[in-house]
C-alpha positions as CSV (number, residue, x, y, z in Angstrom):
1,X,195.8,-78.0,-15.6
2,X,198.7,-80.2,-15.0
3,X,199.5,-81.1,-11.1
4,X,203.2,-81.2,-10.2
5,X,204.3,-84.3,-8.3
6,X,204.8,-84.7,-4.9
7,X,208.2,-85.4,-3.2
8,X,208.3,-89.1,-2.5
9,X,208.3,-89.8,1.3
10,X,210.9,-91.9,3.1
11,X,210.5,-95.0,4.9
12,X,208.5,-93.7,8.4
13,X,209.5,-96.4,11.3
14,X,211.2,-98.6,9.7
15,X,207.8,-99.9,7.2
16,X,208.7,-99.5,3.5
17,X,206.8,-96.6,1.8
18,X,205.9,-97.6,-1.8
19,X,205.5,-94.8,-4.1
20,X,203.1,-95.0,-6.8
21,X,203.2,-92.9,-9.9
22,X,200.5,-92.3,-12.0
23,X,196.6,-93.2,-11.6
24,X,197.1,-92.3,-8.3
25,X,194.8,-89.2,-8.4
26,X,191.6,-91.0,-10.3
27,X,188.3,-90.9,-9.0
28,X,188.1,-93.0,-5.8
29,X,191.7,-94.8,-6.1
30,X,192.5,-93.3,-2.9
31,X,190.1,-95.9,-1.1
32,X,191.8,-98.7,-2.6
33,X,195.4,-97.4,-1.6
34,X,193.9,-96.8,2.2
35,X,192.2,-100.5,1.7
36,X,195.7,-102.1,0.8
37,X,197.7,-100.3,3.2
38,X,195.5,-101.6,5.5
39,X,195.9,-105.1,4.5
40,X,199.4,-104.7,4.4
41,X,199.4,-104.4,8.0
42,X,202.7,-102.6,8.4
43,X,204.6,-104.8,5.9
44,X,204.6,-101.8,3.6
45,X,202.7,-98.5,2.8
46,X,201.8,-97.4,-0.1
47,X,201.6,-93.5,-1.0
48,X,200.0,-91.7,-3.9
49,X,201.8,-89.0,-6.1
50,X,200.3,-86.6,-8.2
51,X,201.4,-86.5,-11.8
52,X,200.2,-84.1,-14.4
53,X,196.6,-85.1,-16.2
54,X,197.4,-85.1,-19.3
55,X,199.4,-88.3,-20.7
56,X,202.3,-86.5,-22.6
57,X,203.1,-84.7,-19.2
58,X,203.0,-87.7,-17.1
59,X,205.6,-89.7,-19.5
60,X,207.5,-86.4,-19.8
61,X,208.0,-86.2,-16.1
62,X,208.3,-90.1,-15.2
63,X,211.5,-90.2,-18.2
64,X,212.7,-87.4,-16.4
65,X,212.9,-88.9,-13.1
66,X,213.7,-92.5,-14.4
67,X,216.6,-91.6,-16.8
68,X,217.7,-89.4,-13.6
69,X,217.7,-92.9,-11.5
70,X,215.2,-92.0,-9.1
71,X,214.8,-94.2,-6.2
72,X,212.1,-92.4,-5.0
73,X,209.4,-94.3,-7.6
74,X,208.4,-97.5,-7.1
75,X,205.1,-98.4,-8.9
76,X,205.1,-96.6,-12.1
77,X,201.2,-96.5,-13.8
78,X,202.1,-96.4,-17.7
79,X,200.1,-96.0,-20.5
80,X,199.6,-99.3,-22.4
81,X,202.2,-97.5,-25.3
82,X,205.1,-96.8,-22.7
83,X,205.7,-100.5,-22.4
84,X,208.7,-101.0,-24.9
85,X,210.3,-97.8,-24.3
86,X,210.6,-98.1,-20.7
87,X,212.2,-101.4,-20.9
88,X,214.5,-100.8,-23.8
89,X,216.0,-98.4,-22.0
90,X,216.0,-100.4,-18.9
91,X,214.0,-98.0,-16.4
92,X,211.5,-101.3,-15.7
93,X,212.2,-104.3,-14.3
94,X,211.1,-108.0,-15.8
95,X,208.5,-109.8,-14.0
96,X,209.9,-113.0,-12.3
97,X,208.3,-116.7,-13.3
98,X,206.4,-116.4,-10.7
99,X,205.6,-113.2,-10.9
100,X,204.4,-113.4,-14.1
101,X,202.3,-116.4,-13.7
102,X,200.6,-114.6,-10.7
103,X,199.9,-111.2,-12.6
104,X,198.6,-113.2,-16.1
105,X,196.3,-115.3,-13.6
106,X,192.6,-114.0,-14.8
107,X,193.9,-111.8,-16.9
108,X,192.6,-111.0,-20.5
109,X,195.4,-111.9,-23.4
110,X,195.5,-108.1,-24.9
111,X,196.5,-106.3,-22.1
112,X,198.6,-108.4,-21.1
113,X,200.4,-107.9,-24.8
114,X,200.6,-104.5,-23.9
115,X,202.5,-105.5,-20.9
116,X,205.0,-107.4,-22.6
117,X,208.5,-106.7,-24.6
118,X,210.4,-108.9,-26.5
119,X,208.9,-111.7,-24.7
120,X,208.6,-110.9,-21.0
121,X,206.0,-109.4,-19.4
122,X,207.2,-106.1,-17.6
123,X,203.9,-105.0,-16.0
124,X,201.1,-105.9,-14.1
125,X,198.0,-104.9,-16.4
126,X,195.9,-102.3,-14.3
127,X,192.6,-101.1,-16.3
128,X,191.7,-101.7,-19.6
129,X,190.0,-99.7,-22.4
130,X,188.2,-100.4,-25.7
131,X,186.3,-97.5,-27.9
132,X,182.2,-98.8,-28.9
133,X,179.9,-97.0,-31.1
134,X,177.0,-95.0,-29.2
135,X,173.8,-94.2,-31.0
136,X,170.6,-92.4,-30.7
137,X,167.9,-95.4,-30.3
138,X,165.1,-93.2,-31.4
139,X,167.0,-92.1,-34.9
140,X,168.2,-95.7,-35.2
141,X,164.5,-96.7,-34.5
142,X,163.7,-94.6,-37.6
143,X,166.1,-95.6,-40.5
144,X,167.7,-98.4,-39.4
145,X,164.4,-100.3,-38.0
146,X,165.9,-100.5,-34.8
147,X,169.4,-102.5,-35.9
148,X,172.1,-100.2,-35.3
149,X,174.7,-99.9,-38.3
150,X,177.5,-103.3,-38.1
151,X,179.8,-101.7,-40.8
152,X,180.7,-97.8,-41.8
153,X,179.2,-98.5,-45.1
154,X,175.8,-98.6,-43.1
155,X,176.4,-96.0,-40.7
156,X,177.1,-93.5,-43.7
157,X,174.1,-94.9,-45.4
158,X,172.0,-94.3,-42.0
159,X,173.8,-90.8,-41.8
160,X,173.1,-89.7,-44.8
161,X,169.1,-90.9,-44.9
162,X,168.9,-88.6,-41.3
163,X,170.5,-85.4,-42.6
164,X,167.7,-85.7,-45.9
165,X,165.2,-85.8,-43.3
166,X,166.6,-83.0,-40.9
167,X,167.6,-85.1,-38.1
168,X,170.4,-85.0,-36.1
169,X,173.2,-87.4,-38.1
170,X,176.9,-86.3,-37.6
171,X,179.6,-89.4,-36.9
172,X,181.4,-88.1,-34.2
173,X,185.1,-89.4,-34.1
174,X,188.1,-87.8,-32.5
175,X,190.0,-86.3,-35.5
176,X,192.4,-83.7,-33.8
177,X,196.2,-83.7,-34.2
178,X,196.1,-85.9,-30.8
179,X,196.7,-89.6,-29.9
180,X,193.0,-89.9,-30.1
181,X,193.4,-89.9,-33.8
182,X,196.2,-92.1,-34.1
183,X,193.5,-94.9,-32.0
184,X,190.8,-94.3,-34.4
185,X,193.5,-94.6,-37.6
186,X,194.9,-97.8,-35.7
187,X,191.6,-99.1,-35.4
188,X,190.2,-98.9,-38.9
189,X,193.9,-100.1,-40.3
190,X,193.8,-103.1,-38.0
191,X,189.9,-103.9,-39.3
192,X,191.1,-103.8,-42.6
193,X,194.3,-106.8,-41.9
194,X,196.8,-104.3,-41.9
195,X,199.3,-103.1,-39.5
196,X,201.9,-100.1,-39.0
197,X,204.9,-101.9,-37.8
198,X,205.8,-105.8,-38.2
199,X,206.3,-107.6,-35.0
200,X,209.5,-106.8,-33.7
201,X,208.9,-103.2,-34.9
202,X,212.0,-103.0,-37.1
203,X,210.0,-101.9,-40.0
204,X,206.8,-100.5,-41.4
205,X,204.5,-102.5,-43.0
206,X,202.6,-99.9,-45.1
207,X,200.6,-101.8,-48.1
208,X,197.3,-101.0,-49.5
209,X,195.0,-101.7,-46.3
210,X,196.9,-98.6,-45.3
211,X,195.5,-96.9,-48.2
212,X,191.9,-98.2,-47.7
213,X,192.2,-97.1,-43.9
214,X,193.0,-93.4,-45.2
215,X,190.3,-93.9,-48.0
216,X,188.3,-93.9,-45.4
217,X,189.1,-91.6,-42.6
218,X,188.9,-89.2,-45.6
219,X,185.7,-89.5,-46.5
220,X,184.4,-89.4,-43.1
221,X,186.4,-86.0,-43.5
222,X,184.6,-85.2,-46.9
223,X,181.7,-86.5,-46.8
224,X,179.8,-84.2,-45.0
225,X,178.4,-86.5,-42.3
226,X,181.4,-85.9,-39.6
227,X,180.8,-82.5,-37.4
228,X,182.9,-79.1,-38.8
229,X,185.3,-79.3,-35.9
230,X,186.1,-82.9,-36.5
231,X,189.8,-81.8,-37.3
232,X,190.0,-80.1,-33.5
233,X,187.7,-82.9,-31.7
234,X,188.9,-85.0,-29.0
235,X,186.8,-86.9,-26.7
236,X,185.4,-84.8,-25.0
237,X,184.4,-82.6,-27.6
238,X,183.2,-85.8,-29.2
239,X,180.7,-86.4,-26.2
240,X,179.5,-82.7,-26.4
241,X,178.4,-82.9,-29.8
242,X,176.5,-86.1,-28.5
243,X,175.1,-84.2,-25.3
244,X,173.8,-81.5,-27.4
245,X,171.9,-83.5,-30.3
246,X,174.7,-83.0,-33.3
247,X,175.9,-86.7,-33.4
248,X,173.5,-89.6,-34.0
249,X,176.6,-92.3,-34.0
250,X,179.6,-91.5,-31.4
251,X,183.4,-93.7,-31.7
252,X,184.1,-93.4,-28.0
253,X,185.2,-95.0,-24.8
254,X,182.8,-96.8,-22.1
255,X,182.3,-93.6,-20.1
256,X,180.3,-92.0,-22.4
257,X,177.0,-93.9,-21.1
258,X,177.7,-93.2,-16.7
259,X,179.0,-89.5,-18.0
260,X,175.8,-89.1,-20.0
261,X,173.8,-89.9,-17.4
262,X,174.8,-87.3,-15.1
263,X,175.1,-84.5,-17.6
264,X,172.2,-85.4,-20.1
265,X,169.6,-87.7,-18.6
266,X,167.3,-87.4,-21.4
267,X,169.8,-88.4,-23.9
268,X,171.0,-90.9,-21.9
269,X,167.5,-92.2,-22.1
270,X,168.1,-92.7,-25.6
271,X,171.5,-93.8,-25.8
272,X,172.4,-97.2,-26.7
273,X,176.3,-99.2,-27.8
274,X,177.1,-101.3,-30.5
275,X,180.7,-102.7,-31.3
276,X,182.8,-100.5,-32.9
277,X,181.4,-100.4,-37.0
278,X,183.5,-103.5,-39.0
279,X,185.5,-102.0,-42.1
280,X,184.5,-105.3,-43.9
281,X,181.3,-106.6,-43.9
282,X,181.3,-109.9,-41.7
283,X,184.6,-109.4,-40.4
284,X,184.6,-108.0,-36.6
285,X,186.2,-104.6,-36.0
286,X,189.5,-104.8,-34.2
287,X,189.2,-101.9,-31.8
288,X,192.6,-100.3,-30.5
289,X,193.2,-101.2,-27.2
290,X,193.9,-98.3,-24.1
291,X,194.3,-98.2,-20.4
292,X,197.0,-98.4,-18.0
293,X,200.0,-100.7,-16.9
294,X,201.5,-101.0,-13.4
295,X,205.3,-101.3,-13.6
296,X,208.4,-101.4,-11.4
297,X,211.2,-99.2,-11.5
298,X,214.1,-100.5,-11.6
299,X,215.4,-98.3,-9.2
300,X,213.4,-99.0,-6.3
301,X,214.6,-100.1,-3.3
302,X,211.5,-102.1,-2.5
303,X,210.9,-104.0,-5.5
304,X,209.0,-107.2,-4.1
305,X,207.1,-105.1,-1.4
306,X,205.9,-102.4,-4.7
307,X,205.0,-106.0,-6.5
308,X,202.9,-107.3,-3.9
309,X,201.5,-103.5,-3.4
310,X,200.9,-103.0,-7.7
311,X,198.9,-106.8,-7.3
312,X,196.8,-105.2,-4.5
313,X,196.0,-102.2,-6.0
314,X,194.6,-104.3,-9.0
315,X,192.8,-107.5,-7.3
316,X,189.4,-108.9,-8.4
317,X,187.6,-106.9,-5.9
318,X,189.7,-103.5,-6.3
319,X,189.1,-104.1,-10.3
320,X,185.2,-103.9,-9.2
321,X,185.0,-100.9,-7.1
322,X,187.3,-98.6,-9.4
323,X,185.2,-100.0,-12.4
324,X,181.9,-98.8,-10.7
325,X,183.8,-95.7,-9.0
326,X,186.1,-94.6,-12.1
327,X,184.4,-96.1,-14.8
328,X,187.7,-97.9,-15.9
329,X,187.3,-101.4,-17.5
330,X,188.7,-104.4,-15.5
331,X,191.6,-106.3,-17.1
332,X,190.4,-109.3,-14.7
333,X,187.7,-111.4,-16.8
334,X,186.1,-112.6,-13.7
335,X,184.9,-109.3,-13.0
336,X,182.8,-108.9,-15.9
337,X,180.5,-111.6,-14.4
338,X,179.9,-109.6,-11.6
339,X,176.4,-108.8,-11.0
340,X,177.4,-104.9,-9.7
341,X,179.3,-104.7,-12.8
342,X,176.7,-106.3,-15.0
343,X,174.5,-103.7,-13.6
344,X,176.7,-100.7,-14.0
345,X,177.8,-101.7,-17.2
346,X,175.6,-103.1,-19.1
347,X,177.6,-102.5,-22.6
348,X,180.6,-104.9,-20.2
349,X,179.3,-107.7,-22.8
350,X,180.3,-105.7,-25.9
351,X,183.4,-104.3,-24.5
352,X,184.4,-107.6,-23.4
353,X,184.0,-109.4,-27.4
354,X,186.0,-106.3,-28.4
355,X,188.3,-107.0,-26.3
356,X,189.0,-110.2,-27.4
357,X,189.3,-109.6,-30.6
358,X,191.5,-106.2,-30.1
359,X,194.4,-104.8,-31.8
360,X,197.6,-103.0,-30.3
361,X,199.3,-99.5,-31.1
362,X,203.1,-99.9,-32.5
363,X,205.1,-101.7,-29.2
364,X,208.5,-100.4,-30.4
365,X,210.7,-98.3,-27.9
366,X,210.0,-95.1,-30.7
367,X,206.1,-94.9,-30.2
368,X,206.4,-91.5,-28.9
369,X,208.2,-90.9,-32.2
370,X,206.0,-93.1,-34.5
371,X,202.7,-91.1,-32.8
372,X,203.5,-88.2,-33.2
373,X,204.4,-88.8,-37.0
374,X,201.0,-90.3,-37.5
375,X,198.7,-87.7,-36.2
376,X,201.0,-84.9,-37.5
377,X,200.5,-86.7,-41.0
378,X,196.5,-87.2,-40.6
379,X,196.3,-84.2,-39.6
380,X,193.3,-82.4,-40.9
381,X,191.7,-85.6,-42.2
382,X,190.3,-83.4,-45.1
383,X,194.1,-83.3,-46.5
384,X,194.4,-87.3,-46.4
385,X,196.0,-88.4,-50.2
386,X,195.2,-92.3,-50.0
387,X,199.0,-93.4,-51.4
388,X,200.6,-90.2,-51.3
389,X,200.1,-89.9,-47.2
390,X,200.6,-93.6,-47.0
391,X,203.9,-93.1,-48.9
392,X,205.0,-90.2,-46.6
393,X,204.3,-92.4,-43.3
394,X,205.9,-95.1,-44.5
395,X,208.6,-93.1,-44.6
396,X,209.0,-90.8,-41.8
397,X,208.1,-93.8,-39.7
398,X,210.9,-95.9,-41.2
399,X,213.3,-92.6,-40.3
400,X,211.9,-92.7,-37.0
401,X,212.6,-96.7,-36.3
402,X,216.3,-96.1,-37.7
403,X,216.4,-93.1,-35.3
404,X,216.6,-90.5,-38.1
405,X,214.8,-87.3,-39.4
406,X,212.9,-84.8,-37.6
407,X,209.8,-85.3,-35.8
408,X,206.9,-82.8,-37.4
C-alpha cells in the first residue's frame, strides 16, 4: 500500500533540516540518518519522508512536488532511470568539480553512468543492484554434474533433461507487463551487442540483436520450461515459485539468498548463484543495472549542507551496515572486501564481475515513455513476433523520443 509523504519540517533553532525523499523508509536506514545527524553535530539535521513503495508512485509524487518548485525537498533518492529526466527538466542540480570528484571517489563506473547526463554527474550513487541466476544445487548436481548452466542454451538443455525426469525445472523470470520485464529484455538485448537507444538517445537503434533478444524471450515463453504465470510474474512471484520447488533456475536480484533463508531454510540449503546465463557462448552476460541515486533539488535552500548530508548517508561504513541490514548492494568497491560483507554475501564476488561488465536502461529524459512502450509491447511474451514486434518498438519508441503518439 502506498504511504503518503510527510510534510517537510522547517528549520528548528536555527540548524538546517534536510529533507530526504525516497529510501528513507527501508529496512534500518533510520539508524544511519540518527548516526549522521549525530555526526553533524548541529550543523544540519536530516529528516526522513515517507514516499509511496512502489517506484511509479514515488516518481509520480516527487514530479509533482519538483515541477511545483518545492523547497521543501532537499535529497531526492531516484531510481537509477530518473536521472536524465530530472535534469532535462532542470529539477536537479549539477555536481560541482569538487563535488563530483568526491562522490566518484571509490565508486564503481556503472552507477556512476547512471548518475550522469549529458556529461555531468547529477547524483551521488546510493546502492546498486545486479540480477544473478539462482539454482537448485541438488538438481544441478544431477544433470549438469554439478556446473551450473553459463549460457541459456544450457539452462534449456538442463531444463528440459529435469522435466523428462519429473523434477522440478521451470526458468523463473519476471515476465509481467512491469519494469521487471523491460530489465530482463534489456539484459538479454545488451548480451547480444545491441542496444535500444544510441548514446545521446535521439534515436533507436533496433537491428537484428533486437530480434534475436525477442527470439528468445519467446521461447522461454513457448517452450514450456518458464512457469504458466510467467506473463503475470514479478519478483516476488518469481521467488515464490523458487520457495515452493517449481523453479530449478531463478533470474533475480541478490536478496533472494538472505530472503530465502528466513522463509525457506531448507531450500536455502540448496540454493546456490551463478552470473546471469550469457546469450553467446564465451561472451559474459551484460546484466541491467538497478538501485538508487541520491540527488539535489534544485530548489533547496540548503544545497551544500543536503550534499554533505546525501555523502553521509552513503559512506564506506553506512554502505556496510544497510548492505547487511537492507540487503542493498554497495556502490563503494571497497566494501566488497569487507569481511562482514564477504560473510553476508557470499555471491558479492559474482555481483561485483557483473557489475563491471553491466549495461544501462535508455538515459533519455522520455524513459518513463520508452518503458512503458516496451513492456506494453512484450507483453505476454507468448505474443512476441521476432521483426514484426521489433518493427513496432522501433517505432512507437522513435514517436516517443520525437514526443509524439500515444503511450499504450
Amino acid at each position: 500500500m502506498a504511504t503518503l509523504a510527510a510534510c517537510g519540517g522547517g528549520d528548528e533553532g536555527g540548524v538546517p533540516t534536510i529533507n530526504l525523499f525516497g529510501g528513507a523508509s527501508a529496512t534500518g536506514f533510520q539508524d544511519l540518518i540518527d548516526g549522521c545527524n549525530e555526526q553533524a553535530d548541529g550543523k544540519w539535521k536530516i529528516e526522513g519522508n515517507l514516499v509511496p513503495s512502489d517506484a511509479d508512485g514515488q516518481r509520480e509524487q516527487m514530479v509533482r512536488r519538483l515541477a511545483a518548485g518545492d523547497a521543501g525537498m532537499d535529497v531526492i533518492g531516484m531510481d537509477v532511470v530518473w536521472t536524465a529526466e530530472f535534469a532535462e527538466a532542470g529539477w536537479i542540480l549539477p555536481l560541482t568539480d569538487e563535488q563530483r570528484a568526491e562522490a566518484s571517489e571509490g565508486t564503481l563506473a556503472v552507477p556512476l553512468e547512471t548518475a550522469t547526463w549529458k556529461d555531468k554527474l547529477y547524483a551521488i550513487p546510493k546502492h546498486t543492484n545486479a540480477q544473478l541466476m539462482w539454482y537448485r544445487k541438488s538438481l544441478v548436481d544431477k544433470v549438469g554434474n554439478g556446473e551450473p548452466p553459463k549460457t541459456w542454451d544450457e539452462m534449456f538443455a538442463m531444463a528440459e533433461k529435469l522435466k523428462a525426469e519429473g523434477d522440478p525445472y521451470e526458468i523463473g523470470f519476471t515476465g509481467a507487463r512491469y519494469e521487471g520485464l523491460v530489465v530482463g529484455f534489456n539484459t538479454i538485448l545488451s548480451s547480444f551487442g545491441g542496444t535500444i537507444v544510441n548514446e545521446d538517445s535521439t534515436e533507436t537503434t533496433i537491428d537484428d540483436k533486437t530480434v534475436q533478444a525477442l527470439d528468445l524471450l519467446n521461447k522461454l515463453a513457448t517452450s514450456g520450461l518458464s512457469n504458466a504465470s510467467l506473463s503475470n510474474s514479478q519478483e516476488p512471484e518469481v521467488f515464490a515459485q523458487l520457495q515452493n520447488g517449481a523453479s530449478a533456475f531463478s533470474l533475480n536480484w541478490p536478496y533472494v539468498l538472505s530472503a530465502m533463508r528466513e522463509a525457506s531454510p531448507e531450500i536455502a540449503e540448496d540454493l546456490a548463484f551463478a552470473p546471469f546465463p550469457a546469450t553467446v557462448e564465451g561472451q559474459p552476460s551484460k546484466v541491467t543495472v538497478g538501485g538508487m541515486n541520491f540527488a539535489i533539488s534544485k530548489f533547496s535552500e540548503h544545497p551544500e549542507e543536503s550534499f554533505e548530508a546525501a555523502m553521509c548517508l552513503r559512506s564506506p561504513e553506512n554502505q556496510l551496515k544497510h548492505s547487511l541490514t537492507a540487503g542493498e548492494p554497495p556502490v563503494i568497491e571497497s566494501v566488497f572486501e569487507e569481511a562482514e560483507f564477504k560473510e553476508a554475501y557470499p555471491q558479492g564476488q559474482v555481483l561485483l564481475d557483473s557489475l563491471e561488465s553491466a549495461s544501462s536502461r535508455p538515459i533519455s529524459p522520455v524513459y518513463q515513455n520508452i518503458s512503458t512502450i516496451i513492456s506494453s509491447t512484450l507483453s505476454p511474451p507468448s505474443s512476441i513476433d521476432g521483426e514484426n514486434t521489433a518493427e513496432e518498438l522501433d517505432t512507437a519508441i522513435n514517436d516517443a523520443i520525437e514526443g509524439k503518439g500515444i503511450l499504450p
